[in-house]
ZAKE-338134 format. One line per field, with one value per residue (C-alpha): residue number from 1; x, y, z. Coordinates in pm, whole numbers. Layout:
N
i = c(NUM, ...)
east = c(X, ...)
north = c(Y, ...)
up = c(Z, ...)
***
This chain:
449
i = c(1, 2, 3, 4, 5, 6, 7, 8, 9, 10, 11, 12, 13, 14, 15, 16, 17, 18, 19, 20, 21, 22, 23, 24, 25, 26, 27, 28, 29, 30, 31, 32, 33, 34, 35, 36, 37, 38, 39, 40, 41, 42, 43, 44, 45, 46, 47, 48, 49, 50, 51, 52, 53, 54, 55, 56, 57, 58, 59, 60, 61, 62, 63, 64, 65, 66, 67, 68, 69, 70, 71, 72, 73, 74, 75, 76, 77, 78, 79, 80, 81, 82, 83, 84, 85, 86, 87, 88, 89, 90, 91, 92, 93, 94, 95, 96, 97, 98, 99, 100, 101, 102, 103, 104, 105, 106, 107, 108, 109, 110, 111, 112, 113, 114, 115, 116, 117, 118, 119, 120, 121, 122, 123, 124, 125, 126, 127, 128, 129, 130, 131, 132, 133, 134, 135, 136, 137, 138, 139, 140, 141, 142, 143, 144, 145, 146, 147, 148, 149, 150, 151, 152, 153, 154, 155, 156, 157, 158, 159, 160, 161, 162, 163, 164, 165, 166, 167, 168, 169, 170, 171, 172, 173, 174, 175, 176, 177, 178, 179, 180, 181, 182, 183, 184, 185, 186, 187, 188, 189, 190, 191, 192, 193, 194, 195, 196, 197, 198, 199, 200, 201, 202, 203, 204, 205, 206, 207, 208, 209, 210, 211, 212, 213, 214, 215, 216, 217, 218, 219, 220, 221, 222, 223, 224, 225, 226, 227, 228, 229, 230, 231, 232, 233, 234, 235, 236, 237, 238, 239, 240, 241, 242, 243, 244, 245, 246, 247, 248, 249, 250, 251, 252, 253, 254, 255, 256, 257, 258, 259, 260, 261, 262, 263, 264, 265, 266, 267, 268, 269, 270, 271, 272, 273, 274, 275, 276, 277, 278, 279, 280, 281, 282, 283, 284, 285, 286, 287, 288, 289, 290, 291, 292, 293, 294, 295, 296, 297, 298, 299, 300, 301, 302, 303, 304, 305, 306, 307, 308, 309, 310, 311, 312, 313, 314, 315, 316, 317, 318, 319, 320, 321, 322, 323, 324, 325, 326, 327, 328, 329, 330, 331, 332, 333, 334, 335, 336, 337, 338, 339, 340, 341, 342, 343, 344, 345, 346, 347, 348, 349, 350, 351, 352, 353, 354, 355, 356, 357, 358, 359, 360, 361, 362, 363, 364, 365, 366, 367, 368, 369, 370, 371, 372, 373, 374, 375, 376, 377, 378, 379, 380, 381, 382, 383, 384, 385, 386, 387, 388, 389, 390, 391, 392, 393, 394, 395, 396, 397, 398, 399, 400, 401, 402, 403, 404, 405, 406, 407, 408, 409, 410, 411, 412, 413, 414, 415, 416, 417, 418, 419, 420, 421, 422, 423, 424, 425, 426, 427, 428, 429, 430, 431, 432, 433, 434, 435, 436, 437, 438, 439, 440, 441, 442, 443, 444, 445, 446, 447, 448, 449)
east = c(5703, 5647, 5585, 5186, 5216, 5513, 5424, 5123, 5208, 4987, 4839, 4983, 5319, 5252, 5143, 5453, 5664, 5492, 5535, 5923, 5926, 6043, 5858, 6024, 6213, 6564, 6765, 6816, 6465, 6274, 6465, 6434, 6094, 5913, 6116, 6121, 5732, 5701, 5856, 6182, 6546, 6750, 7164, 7171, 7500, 7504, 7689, 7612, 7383, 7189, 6821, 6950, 6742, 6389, 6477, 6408, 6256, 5930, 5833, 5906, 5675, 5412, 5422, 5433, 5064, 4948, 5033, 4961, 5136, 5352, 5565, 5933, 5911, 6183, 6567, 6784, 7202, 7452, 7818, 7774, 7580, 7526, 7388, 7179, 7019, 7009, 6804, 6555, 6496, 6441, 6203, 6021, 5980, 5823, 5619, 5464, 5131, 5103, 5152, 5472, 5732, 6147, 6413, 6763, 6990, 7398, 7709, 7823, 7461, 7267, 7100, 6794, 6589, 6684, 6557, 6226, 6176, 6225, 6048, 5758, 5811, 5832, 5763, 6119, 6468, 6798, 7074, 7467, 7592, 7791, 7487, 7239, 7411, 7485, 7130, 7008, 7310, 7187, 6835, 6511, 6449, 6183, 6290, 6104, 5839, 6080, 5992, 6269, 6621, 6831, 7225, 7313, 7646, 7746, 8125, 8213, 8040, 8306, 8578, 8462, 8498, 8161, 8113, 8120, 7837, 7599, 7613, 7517, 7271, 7091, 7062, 6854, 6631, 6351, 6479, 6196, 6228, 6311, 6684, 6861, 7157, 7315, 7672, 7877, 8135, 8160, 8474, 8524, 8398, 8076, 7979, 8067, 7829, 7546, 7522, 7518, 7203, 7014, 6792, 6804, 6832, 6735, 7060, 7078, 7391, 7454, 7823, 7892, 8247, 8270, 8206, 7921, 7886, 7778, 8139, 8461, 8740, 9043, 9453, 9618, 10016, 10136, 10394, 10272, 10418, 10213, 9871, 9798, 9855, 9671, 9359, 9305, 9414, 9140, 8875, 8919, 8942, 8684, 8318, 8140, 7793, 7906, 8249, 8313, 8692, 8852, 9166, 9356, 9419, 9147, 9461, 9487, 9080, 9062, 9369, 9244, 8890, 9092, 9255, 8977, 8824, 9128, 9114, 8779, 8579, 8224, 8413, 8321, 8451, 8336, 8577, 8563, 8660, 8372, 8091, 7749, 7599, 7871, 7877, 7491, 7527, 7801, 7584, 7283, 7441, 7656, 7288, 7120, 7432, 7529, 7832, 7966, 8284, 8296, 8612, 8596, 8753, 8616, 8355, 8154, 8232, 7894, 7658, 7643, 7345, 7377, 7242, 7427, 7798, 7936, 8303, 8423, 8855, 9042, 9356, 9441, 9450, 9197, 9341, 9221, 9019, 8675, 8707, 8758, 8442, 8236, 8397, 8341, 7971, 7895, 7841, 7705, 7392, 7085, 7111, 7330, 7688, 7988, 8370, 8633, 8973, 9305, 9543, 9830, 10249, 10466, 10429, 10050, 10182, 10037, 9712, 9703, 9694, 9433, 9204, 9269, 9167, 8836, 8797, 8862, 9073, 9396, 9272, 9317, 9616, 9550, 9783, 9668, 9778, 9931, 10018, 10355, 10491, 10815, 10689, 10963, 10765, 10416, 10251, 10294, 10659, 10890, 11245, 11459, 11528, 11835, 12119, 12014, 12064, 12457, 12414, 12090, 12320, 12583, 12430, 12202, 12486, 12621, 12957, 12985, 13121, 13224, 13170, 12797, 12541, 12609, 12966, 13004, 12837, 13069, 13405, 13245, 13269, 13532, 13673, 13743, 14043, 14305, 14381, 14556, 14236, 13969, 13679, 13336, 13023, 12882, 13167, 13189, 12796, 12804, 13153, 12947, 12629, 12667, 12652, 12292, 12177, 12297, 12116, 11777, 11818, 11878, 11589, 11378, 11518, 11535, 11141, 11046, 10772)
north = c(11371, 11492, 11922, 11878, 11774, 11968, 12299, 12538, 12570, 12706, 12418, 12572, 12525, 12195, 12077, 12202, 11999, 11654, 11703, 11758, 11437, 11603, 11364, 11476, 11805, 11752, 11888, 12262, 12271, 12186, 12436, 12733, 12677, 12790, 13117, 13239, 13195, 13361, 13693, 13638, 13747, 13402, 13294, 12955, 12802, 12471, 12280, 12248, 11949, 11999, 12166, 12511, 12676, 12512, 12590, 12962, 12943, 12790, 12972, 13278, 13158, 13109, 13440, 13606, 13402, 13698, 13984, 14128, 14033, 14265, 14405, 14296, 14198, 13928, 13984, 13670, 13770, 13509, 13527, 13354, 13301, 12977, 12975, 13267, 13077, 12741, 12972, 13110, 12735, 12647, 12896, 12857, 12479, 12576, 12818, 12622, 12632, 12951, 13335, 13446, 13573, 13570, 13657, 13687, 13893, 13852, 13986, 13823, 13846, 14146, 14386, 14450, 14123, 14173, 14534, 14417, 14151, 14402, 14674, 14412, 14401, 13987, 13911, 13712, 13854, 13652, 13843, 13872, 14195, 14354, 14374, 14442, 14735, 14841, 14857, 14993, 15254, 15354, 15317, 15394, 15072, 15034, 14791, 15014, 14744, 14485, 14230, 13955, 14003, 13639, 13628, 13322, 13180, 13489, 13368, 13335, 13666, 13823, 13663, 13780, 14139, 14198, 14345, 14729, 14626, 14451, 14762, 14976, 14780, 14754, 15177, 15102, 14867, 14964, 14924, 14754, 14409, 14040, 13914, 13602, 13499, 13170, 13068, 12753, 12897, 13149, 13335, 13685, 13887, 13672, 13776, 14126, 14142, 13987, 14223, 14482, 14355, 14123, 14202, 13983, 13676, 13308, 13127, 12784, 12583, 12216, 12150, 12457, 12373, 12006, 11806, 11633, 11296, 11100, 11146, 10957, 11132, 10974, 11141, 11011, 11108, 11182, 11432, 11738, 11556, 11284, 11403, 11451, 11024, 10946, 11164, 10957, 10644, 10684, 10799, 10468, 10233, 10374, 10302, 10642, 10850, 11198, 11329, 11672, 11786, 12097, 12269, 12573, 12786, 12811, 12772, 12441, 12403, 12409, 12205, 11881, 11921, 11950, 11656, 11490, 11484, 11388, 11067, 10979, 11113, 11331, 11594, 11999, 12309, 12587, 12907, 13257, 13343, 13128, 13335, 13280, 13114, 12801, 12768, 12764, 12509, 12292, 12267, 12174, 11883, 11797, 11818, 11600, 11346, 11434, 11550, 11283, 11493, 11879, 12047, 12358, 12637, 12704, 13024, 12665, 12542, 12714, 12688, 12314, 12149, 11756, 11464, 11217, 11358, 11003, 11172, 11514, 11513, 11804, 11772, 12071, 12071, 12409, 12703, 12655, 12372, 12573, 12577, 12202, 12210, 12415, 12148, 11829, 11953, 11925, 11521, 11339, 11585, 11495, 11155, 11066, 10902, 10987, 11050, 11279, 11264, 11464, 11470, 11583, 11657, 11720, 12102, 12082, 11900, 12224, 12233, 11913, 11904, 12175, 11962, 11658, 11869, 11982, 11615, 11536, 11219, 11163, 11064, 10767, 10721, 10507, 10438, 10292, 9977, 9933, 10322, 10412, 10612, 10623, 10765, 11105, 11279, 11405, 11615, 11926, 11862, 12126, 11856, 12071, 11956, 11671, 11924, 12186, 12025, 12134, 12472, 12553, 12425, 12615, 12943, 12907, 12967, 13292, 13360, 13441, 13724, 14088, 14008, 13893, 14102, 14264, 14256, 13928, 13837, 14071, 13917, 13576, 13703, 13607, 13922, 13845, 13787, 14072, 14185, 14458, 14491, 14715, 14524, 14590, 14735, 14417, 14242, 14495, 14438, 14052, 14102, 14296, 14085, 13704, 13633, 13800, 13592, 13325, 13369, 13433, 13094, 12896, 13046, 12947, 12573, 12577, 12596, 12466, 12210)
up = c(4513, 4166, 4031, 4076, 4456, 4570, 4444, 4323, 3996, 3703, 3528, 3141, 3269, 3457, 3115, 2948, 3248, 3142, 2841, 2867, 3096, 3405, 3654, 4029, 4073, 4144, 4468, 4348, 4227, 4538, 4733, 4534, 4341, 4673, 4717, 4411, 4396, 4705, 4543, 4759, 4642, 4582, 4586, 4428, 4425, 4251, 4018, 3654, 3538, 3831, 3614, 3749, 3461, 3504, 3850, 3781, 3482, 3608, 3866, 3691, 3438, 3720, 3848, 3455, 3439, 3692, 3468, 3151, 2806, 2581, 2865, 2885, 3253, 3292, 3226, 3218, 3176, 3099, 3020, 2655, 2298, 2379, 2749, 2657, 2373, 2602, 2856, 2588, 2497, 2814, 2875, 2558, 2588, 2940, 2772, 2500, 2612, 2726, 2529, 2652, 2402, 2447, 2272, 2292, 2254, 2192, 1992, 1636, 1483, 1331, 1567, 1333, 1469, 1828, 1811, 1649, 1907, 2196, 1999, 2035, 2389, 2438, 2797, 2844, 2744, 2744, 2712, 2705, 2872, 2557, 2294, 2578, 2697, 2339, 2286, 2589, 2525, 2143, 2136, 2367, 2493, 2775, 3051, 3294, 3368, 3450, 3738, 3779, 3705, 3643, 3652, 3570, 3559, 3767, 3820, 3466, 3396, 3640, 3529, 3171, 3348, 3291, 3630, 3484, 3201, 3453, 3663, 3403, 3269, 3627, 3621, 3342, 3552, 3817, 4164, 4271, 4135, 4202, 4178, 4143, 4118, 4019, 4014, 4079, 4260, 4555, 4496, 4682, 4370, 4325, 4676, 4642, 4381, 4537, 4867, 4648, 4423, 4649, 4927, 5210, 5016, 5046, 5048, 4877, 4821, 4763, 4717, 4495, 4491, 4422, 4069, 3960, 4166, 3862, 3682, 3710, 3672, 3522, 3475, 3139, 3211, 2886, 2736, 2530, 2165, 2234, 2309, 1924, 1925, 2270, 2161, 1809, 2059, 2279, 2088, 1851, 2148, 2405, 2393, 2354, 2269, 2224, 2319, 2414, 2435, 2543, 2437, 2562, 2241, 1963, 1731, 1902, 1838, 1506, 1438, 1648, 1407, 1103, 1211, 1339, 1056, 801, 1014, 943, 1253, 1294, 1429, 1476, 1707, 1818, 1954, 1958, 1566, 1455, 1354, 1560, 1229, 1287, 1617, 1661, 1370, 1487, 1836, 1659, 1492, 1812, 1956, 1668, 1679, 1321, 1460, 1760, 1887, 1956, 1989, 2207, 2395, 2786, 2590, 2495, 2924, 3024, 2725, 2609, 2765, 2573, 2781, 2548, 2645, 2775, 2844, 2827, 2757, 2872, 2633, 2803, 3199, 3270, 3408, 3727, 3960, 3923, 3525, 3579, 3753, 3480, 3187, 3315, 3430, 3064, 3153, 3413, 3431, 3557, 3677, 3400, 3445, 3277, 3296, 3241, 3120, 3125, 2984, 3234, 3143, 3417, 3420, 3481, 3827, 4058, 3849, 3945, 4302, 4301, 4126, 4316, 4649, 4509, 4421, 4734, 4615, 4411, 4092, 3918, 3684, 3338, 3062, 2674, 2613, 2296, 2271, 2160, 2483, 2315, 1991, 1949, 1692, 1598, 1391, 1573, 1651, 1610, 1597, 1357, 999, 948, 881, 1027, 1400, 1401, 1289, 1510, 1816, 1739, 1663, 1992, 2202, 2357, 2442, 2768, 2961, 2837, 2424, 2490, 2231, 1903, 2021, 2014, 1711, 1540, 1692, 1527, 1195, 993, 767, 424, 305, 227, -98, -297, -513, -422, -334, -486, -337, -350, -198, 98, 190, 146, 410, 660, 650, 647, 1035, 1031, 729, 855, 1182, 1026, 847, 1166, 1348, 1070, 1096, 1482, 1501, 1164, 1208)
***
């Protein structure tokens, strides 16, 4: 059954629908359309991929058609740039035939156009919780006529520790309103939060804790010198569209894109350091295909919405199962297939497991043929330099019992040799001093890369 038949919907925005090519609503869609147009508080717990946002976003644009224009009377938060800009796309592709305004409004980017376009009082606001509250904080912003309040993503906002900012920013908020709330996990903090914002709420959830069905997961055992090797292996070998892989450290980030791209691959990342300018740009060519592998930190886990991402790569097992969850929900959306790799050494082992049991299966092992497994060094390996091996052994150990510490290091020193001569100044401080020179220089060859 297709939008037209399964709900009333305001012809603009059914026109909008057709001509994004949505044809039938998907699962979260027909079962929170209907509440949400009936004015009814919603908790919507669903994994990514799933058309979450048109699930809100179109009724809300139903129910807008019934009011007047040039009031801010919808309020969308989410924990990123990127999902907050996602969102306002969303909403503005929905809204192309009608009048409705948005905007949105986030951190890393000048104030002066955000304050203009709420100034102007646009209908639809996206919004990250730092800038909004700066605003609301500084300036004499009227959100007084607000109807519908969105939190999106509302587990990653908490575990942002945005739970102080989204309380003050509700004070600013008229009590009587709509809320929903979206998340895809339930942890103990995501339903604190909802009793205390939604009223008697329609409950939706459709396996909130499990990954996308359309992905296969796969484990790559491999140690951590060798990932550098497997990475370039597999992206050379492996029949792809766009690749999306995630790494730990935003150190780690840009190195792998540097590298990446010294090898000869459309490669670009996006982490926290980057400026809003280049990671809205790297996106749009990741987008746009110019760019066919992103390298990213979990900030990009929530806010990349690509329907070409064949395989998303953790190089880096996640921190925990749910943020496996949120990254490999980047693929496989909406009908879509696709699969996931990790990369796994023997300390992830726990992480592991957990994953595994939200799974629900052990997952399967693969190896590369034809990749070196007994390579011994890399480019980030940190083997010390030939000749420095001996003396970086040596030094590393501590005598044991009573002489350990400054002590001890003393006792190693040899003293100089006697003489009847007076020694000079410079002679007495090069006497007292070489055991900590000589220390400094093997730390500097023990981790020398």
């Amino acid at each position: 059954m297709g939008f037209r038949a399964a709900f009333k919907i305001h012809p603009k925005i059914l026109a909008a629908i057709d001509a994004m090519g949505f044809t039938v609503p998907t699962e979260i869609q027909k079962r929170v359309i209907e509440p949400i147009l009936d004015g009814k508080d919603v908790m919507g717990l669903a994994q990514t991929g799933t058309g979450k946002t048109a699930a809100f976003a179109i009724p809300i644009l139903h129910r807008l058609m019934m009011g007047k224009l040039k009031k801010t009377r919808v309020l969308v938060i989410a924990p990123t740039r990127e999902l907050a800009e996602q969102i306002k796309e969303e909403f503005d592709m929905l809204a192309a035939k009608t009048k409705f305004r948005s905007c949105s409004v986030y951190g890393g980017v000048s104030k002066k156009p955000q304050l203009r376009d709420l100034r102007n009082r646009v209908e639809i606001v996206t919004a990250c919780p730092g800038r909004l509250l700066d605003l609301l904080s500084s300036t004499d912003m009227d959100f007084s006529n607000i109807e519908t309040l969105v939190l999106d993503e509302a587990d990653r906002m908490l575990d942002m520790g945005f739970m102080p900012d989204i309380k003050k920013i509700i004070k600013y908020l008229p009590a009587k309103r709509q809320n929903l709330m979206f998340s895809a996990t339930m942890p103990a903090s995501v339903n604190k939060l909802a009793s205390s914002i939604l009223n008697d709420p329609v409950k939706v959830e459709l396996k909130a804790s499990m990954p996308a069905e359309a992905v296969s997961h796969y484990l790559y055992p491999v140690e951590q010198r060798q990932k550098n090797g497997l990475l370039m292996e597999i992206l050379k070998t492996v029949e792809s569209e766009s690749v999306l892989v995630f790494a730990r450290t935003r150190a780690k980030v840009k190195r792998l894109a540097e590298k990446l791209r010294r090898d000869g691959f459309d490669a670009d990342c996006i982490h926290k350091d980057r400026s809003q300018q280049q990671r809205q740009r790297a996106l749009t060519n990741f987008k746009s295909g110019k760019v066919k592998i992103l390298i990213a930190t979990d900030i990009a886990a929530r806010g990349i919405d690509v329907s070409t991402i064949s395989h998303v790569i953790n190089y880096d097992v996640p921190e925990d199962a749910d943020m496996y969850i949120h990254r490999i929900g980047r693929t496989g959306r909406v009908a879509k297939s696709g699969d996931a790799f990790t990369f796994a050494t023997d300390a992830d082992r726990r992480l592991i497991r957990e994953i595994e049991s939200i799974v629900g299966e052990s997952i399967e092992r693969r190896w590369v043929d034809g990749f070196d497994y007994e390579q011994t060094k890399t480019e980030y390996s940190t083997t010390p330099r030939d000749g420095d091996k001996k003396k970086t052994s040596s030094r590393s150990r501590r005598p044991r019992g009573r002489g350990r510490g400054k002590a001890a290091g003393k006792t190693a020193v040899k003293s100089p040799a006697k003489s009847t001569a007076k020694p000079s100044r410079k002679e007495r401080l090069k006497a007292q001093k070489p055991k900590l020179k000589s220390q400094r220089k093997s730390r500097r060859s023990k981790f020398a890369k």
